[in-house]
Structure formats: structure tokens, C-alpha cells
Backbone bond lengths (Angstrom), bond angles and torsions (degrees), N, CA, C in turn:
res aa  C-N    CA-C-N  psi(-1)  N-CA   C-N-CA  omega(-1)  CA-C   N-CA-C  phi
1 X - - - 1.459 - - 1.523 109.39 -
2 X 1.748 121.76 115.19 1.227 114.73 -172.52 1.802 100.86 -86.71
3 X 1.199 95.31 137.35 1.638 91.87 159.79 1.654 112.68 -139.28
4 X 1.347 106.38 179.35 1.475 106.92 -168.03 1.689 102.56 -160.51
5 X 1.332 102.11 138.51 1.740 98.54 -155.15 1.666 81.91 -150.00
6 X 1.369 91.25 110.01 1.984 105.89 152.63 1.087 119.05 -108.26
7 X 1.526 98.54 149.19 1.186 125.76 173.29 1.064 118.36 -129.50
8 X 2.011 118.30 167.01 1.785 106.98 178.39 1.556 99.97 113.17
9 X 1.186 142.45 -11.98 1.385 147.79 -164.71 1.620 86.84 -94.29
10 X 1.686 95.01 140.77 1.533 105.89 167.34 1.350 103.85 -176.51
11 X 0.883 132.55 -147.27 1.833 155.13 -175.87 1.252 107.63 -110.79
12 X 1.676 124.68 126.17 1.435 128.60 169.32 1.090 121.38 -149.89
13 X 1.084 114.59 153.82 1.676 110.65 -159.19 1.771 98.29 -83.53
14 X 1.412 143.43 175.39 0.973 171.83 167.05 1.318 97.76 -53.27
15 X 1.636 114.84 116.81 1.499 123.01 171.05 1.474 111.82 85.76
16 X 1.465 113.52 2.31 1.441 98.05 -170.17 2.030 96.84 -113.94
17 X 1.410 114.18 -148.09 1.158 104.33 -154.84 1.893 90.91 -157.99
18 X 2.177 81.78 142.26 1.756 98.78 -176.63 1.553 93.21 -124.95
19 X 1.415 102.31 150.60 1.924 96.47 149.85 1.807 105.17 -136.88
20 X 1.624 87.86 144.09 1.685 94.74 -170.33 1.531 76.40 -111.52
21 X 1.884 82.51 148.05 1.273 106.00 149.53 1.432 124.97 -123.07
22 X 1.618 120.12 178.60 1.236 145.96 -169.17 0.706 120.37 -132.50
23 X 1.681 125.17 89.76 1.769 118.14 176.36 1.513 110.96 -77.99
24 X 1.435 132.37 159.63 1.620 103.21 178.23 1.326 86.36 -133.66
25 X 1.289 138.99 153.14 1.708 146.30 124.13 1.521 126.25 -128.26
26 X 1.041 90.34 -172.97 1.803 110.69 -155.84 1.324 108.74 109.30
27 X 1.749 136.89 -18.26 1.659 108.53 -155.39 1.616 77.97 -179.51
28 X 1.386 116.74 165.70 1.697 127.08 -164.10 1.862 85.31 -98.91
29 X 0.855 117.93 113.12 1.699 125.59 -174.08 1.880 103.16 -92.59
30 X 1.420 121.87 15.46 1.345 122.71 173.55 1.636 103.93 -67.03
31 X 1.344 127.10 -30.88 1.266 131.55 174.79 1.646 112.32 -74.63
32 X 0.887 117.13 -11.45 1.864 106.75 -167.82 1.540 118.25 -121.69
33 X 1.042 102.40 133.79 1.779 110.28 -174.23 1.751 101.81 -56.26
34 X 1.395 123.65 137.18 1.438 132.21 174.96 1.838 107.62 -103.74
35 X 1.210 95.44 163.51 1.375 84.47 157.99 1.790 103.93 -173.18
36 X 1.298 123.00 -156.28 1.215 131.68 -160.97 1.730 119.45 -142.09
37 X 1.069 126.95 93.47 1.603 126.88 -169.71 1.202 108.76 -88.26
38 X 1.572 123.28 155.53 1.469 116.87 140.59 1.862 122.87 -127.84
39 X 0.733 86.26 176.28 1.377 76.09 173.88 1.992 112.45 -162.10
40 X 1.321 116.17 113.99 1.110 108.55 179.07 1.999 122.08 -101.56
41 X 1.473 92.90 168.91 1.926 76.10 179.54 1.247 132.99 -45.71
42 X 1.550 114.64 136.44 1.621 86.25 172.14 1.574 105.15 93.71
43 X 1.522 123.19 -28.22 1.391 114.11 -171.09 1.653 112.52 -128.79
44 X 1.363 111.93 156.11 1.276 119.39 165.97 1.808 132.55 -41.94
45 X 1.076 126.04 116.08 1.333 106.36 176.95 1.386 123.79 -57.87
46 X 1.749 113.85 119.17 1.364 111.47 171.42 1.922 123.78 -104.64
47 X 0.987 106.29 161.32 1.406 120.27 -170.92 1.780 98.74 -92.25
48 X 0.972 97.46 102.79 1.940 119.58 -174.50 1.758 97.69 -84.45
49 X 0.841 129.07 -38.94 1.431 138.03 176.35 1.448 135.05 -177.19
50 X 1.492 120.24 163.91 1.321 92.35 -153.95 2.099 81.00 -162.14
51 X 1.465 123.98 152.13 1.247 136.09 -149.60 1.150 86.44 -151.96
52 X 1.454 99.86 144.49 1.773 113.23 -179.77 1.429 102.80 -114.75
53 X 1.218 125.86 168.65 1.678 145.17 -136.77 1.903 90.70 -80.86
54 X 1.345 106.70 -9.97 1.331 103.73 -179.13 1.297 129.56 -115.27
55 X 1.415 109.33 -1.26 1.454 145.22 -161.59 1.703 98.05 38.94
56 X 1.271 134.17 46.15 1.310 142.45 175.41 1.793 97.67 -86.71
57 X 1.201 114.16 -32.89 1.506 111.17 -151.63 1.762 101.78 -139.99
58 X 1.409 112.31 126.93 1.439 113.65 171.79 1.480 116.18 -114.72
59 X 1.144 136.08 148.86 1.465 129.32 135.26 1.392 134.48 -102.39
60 X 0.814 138.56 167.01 1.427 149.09 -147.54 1.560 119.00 -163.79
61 X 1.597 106.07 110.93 1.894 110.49 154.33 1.324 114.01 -28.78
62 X 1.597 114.31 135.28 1.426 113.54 171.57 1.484 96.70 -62.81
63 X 1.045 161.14 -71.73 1.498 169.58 -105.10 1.890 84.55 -112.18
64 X 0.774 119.43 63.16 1.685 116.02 -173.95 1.588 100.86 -172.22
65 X 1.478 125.99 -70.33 1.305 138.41 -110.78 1.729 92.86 -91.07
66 X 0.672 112.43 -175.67 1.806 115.95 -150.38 1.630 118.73 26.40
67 X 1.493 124.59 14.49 1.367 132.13 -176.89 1.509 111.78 -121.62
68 X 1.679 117.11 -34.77 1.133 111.16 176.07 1.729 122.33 -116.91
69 X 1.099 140.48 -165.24 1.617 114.61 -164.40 1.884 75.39 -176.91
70 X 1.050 113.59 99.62 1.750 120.98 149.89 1.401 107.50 -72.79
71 X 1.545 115.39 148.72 1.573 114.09 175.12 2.003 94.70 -166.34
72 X 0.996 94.02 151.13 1.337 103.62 175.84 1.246 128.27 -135.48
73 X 2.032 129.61 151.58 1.114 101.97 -163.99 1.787 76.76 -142.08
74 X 1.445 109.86 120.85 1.415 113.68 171.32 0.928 120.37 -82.12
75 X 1.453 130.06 -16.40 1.639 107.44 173.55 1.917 120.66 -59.46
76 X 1.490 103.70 -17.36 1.171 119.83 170.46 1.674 134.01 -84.98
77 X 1.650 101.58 -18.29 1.162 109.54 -174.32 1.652 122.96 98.80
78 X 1.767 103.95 -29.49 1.761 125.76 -168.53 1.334 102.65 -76.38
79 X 1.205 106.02 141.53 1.800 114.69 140.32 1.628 99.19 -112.02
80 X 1.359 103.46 170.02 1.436 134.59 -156.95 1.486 106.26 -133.20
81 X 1.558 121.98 136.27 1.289 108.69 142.62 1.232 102.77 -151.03
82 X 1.550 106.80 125.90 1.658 119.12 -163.79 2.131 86.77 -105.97
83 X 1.411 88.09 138.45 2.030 108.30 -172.66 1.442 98.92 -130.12
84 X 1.438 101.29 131.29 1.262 102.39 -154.36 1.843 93.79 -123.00
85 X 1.066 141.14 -131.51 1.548 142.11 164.54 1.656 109.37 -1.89
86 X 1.018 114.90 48.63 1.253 121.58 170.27 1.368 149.58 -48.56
87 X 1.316 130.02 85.77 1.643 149.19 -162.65 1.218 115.65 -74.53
88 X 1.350 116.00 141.16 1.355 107.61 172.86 1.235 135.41 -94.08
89 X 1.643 96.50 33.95 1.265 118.74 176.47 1.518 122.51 -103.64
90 X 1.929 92.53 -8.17 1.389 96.27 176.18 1.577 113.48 -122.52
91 X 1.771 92.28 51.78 1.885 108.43 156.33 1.386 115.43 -92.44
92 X 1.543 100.48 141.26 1.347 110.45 -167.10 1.412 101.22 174.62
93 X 1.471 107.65 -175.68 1.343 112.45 169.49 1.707 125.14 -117.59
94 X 1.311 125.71 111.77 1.202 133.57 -138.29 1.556 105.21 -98.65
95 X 1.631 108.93 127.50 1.611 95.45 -164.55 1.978 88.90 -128.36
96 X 1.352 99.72 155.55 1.665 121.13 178.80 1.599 88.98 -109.57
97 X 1.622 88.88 153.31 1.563 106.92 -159.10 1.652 97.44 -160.31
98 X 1.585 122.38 110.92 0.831 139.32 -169.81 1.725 101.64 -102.82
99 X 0.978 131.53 122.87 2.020 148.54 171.99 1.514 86.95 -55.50
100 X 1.625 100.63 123.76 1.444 90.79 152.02 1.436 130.52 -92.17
101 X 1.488 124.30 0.79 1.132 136.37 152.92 1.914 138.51 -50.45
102 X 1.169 135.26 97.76 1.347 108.31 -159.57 1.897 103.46 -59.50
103 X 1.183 108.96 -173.58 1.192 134.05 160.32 1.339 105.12 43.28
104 X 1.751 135.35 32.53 1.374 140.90 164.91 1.390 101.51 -69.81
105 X 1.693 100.73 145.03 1.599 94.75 152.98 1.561 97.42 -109.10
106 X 2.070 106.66 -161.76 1.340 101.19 -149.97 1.467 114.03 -88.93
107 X 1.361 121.14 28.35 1.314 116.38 146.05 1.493 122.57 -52.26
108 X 1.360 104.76 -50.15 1.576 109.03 -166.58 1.569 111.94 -61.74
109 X 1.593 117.83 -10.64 1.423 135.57 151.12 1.382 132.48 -66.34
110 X 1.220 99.48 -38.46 1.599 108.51 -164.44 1.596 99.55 -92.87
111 X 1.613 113.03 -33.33 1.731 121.65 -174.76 1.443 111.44 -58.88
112 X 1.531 105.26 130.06 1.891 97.47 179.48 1.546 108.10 -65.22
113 X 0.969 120.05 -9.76 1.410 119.81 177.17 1.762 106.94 -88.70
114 X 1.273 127.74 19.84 1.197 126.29 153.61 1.309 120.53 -33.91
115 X 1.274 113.04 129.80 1.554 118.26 140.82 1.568 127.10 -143.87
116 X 1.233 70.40 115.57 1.666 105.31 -177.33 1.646 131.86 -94.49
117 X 0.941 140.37 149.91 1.397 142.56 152.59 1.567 115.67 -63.86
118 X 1.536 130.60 126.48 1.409 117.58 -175.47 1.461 103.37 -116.07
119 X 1.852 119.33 136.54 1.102 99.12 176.44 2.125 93.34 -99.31
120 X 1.475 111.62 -167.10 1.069 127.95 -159.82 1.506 143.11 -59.65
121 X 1.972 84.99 -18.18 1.687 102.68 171.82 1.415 102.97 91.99
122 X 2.094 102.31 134.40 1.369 80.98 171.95 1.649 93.93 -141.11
123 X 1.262 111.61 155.00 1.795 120.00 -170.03 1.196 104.61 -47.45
124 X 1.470 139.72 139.73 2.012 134.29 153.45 1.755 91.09 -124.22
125 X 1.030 122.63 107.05 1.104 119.83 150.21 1.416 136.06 -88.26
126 X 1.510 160.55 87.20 1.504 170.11 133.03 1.343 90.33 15.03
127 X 1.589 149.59 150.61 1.037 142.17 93.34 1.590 130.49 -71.51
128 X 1.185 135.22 126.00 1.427 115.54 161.29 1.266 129.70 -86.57
């Protein structure tokens, strides 16, 4: 049974900085592309970033990229994504998403035809 549990979500003021994590089990996740969703009210879930099975290669939301930094560390099982200059445009609720495919890179994240494992979501609220 895969599961996936973040943590790190809270309230922050404008310009300042969170990092969520991703514990994962059920299965050794060194093989599978990770990545990072959000999704706010009212809107589509988007793919904020996304890490390939080797953490060699990332992609990144335009509305993200020089602000946020996914990274992963398998001896632990986690991916990471530490957000730094923080907008309050990027409140929402932030979900980790494990490929069920081995050996994807982060297309298989970013493609609407994803399929992924979702873990539970966790609050980021912006203040301005």
C-alpha cells in the first residue's frame, strides 16, 4: 500500500519562505519520478514541479521557477520542495505525487495523462 504524507504547510507572510515535505511508503520510490501539485479554489490542479527517478533532472511551473527548488533524498524515501519569495498567489493546498511507472522522468508528471499516486495535501497560505 503506497502512501505519501506531507508536511510543512502553514501561514506566511509575503516574501518569506516554507519547505514541504514528502515521506513516501509502501515500495523503495528511488525508481519513480516525484513531483509537487497545487491546487487552489476554484482552480485546476497544477503540477508546480516535478523530479525524475534520478533526481538528475527537474521541471518547473513558469509562475514558480527561480523561487521554488524540488529535491529528493532516497535513502529516506522524501522529496522536498523548499519556496522561497513567497506570493500570495501561491495559496493553496499542496499535494506530492509519486509516478506509478518505474524509471519516468518528469514528463510523466507534468503530462495530463499522469498517473500518479496522491498523498493528502497540505495547507500554504501567503499573507499580504
Amino acid at each position: 500500500q503506497v502512501q505519501l504524507v506531507e508536511s510543512g504547510g502553514g501561514l506566511v507572510q509575503a516574501g518569506g519562505s516554507l519547505r514541504l515535505s514528502c515521506a513516501a511508503s509502501g515500495r523503495t520510490f528511488t525508481r519513480y519520478a516525484m513531483g509537487w501539485f497545487r491546487q487552489a479554489p476554484g482552480k485546476e490542479r497544477e503540477c508546480v514541479a516535478a523530479i525524475d527517478w534520478s533526481g538528475s533532472f527537474t521541471d518547473y511551473a513558469d509562475s514558480v521557477k527561480g523561487r521554488f527548488t524540488i529535491s529528493r533524498e532516497n535513502a529516506k524515501n522524501t522529496v522536498y520542495l523548499q519556496m522561497s519569495s513567497l506570493k500570495p498567489e501561491d495559496t493553496a493546498v499542496y499535494y506530492c505525487a509519486v509516478d506509478r511507472a518505474e524509471w519516468g522522468g518528469t514528463w510523466r508528471l507534468t503530462s495530463p495523462r499522469r498517473d500518479v499516486y496522491w498523498g493528502q495535501g497540505t495547507q500554504v497560505t501567503v499573507a499580504s
